[in-house]
C-alpha positions as CSV (number, residue, x, y, z in Angstrom):
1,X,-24.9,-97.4,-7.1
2,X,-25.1,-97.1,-10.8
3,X,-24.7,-93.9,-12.8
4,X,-28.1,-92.6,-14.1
5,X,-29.7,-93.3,-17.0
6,X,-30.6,-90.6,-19.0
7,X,-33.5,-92.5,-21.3
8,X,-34.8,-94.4,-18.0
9,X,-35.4,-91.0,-16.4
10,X,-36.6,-89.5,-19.9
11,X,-39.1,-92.3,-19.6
12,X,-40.1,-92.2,-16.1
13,X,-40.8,-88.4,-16.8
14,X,-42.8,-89.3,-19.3
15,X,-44.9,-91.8,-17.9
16,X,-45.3,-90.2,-14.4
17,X,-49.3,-89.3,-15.0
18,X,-49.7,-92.8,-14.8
19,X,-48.6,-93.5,-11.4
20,X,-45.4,-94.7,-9.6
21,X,-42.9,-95.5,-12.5
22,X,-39.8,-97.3,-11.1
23,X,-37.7,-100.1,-12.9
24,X,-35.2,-103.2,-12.3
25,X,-32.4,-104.0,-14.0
26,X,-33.3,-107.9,-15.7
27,X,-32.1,-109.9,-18.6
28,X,-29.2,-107.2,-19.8
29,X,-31.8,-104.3,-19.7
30,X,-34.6,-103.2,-17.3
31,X,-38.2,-103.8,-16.9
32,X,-40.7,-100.5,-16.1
33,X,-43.2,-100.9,-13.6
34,X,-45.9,-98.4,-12.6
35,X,-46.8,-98.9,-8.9
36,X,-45.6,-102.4,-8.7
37,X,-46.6,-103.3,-12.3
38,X,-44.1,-104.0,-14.8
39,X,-45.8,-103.1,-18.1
40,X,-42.6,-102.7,-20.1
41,X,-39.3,-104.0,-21.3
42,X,-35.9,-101.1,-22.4
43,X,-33.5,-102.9,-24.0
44,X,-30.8,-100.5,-25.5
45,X,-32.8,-97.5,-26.9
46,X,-35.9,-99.7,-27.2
47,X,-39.1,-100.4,-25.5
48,X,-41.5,-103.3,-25.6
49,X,-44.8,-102.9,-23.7
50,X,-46.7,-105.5,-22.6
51,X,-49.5,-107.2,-24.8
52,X,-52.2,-109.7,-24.2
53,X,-55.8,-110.6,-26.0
54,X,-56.9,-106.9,-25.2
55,X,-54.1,-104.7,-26.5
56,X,-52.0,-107.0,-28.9
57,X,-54.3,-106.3,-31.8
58,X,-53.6,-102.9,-31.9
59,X,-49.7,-103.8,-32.0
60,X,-50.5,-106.1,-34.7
61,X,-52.8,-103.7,-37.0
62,X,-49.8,-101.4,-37.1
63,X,-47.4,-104.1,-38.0
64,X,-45.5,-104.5,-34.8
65,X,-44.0,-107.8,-33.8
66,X,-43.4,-109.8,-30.6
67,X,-40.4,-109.4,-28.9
68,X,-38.3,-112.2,-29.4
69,X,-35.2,-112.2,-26.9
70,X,-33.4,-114.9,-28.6
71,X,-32.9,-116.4,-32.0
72,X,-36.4,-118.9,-32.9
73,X,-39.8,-119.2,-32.7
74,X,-40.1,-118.5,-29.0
75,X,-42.0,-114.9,-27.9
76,X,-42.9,-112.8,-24.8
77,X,-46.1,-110.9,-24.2
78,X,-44.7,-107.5,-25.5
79,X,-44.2,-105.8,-28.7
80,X,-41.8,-103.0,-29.8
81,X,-43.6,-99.4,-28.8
82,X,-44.5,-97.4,-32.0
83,X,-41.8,-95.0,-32.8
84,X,-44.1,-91.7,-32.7
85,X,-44.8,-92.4,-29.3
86,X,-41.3,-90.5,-28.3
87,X,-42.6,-87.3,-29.8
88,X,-46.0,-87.1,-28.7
89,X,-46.2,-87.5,-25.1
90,X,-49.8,-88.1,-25.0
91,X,-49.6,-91.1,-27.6
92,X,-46.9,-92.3,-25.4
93,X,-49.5,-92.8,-22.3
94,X,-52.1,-94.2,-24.4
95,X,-50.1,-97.0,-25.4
96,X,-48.0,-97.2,-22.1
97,X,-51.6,-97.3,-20.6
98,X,-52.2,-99.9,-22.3
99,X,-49.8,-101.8,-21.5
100,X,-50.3,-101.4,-18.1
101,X,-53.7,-102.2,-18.1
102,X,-52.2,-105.4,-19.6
103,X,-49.9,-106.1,-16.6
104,X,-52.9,-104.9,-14.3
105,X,-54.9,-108.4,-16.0
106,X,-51.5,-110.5,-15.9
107,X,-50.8,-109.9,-12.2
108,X,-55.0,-110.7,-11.6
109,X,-54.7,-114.0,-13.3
110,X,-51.7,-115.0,-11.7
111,X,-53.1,-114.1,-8.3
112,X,-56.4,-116.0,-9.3
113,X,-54.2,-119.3,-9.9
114,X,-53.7,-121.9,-6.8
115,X,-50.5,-121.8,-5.3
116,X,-47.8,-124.4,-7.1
117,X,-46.2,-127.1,-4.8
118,X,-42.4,-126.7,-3.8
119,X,-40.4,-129.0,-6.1
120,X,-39.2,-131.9,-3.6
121,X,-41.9,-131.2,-1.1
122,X,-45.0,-133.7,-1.2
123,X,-48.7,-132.2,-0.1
124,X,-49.6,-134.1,3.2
């Protein structure tokens, strides 16, 4: 089992009024879910919360980018979390609540989309 990790449960504290907050280790850091939604990335001492049409505006007003988890032009649908949103726990829910709401849409569309056909298998 791994040792604890003291910004993970800092987070999770954090974030609890917004439901179940659990997370998985991925891609050399962990992704946050709240009830079964991942709305955020942690890598290191950072956080990147999920954007889409709704939300990413507001990222981009305040100047946030897009994470980029590799040298290029490539993205992902999240953006580095303002920094005040560590000292004002109410800011961080607005904007974590945000992002969930984000995941909340993501998860509906990709429920919404036919199922994709197993590579090597042929519809009959």
């Amino acid at each position: 089992m791994p040792a604890p990790n003291p910004y993970l449960e800092f987070l999770s504290e954090q974030l609890a009024p917004l439901g179940q907050i659990t997370n998985r280790s991925m891609f050399g850091g962990h992704c946050l879910y709240c009830d079964g939604v991942v709305f955020a990335l942690v890598a290191s001492s950072a956080i990147f919360l999920k954007a889409d049409d709704v939300n990413r505006p507001a990222f981009e007003a305040a100047g946030y980018k897009p994470f980029r988890p590799f040298e290029g032009p490539e993205t992902m649908s999240y953006y580095e979390a303002p920094p005040e949103i560590f000292e004002d726990p109410q800011a961080m829910r607005l904007w974590c609540g945000g992002a969930l709401e984000a995941g909340r849409r993501a998860q509906l569309k990709k429920s919404a989309r036919p199922p994709r056909a197993k590579k090597g298998k042929h519809p009959s």
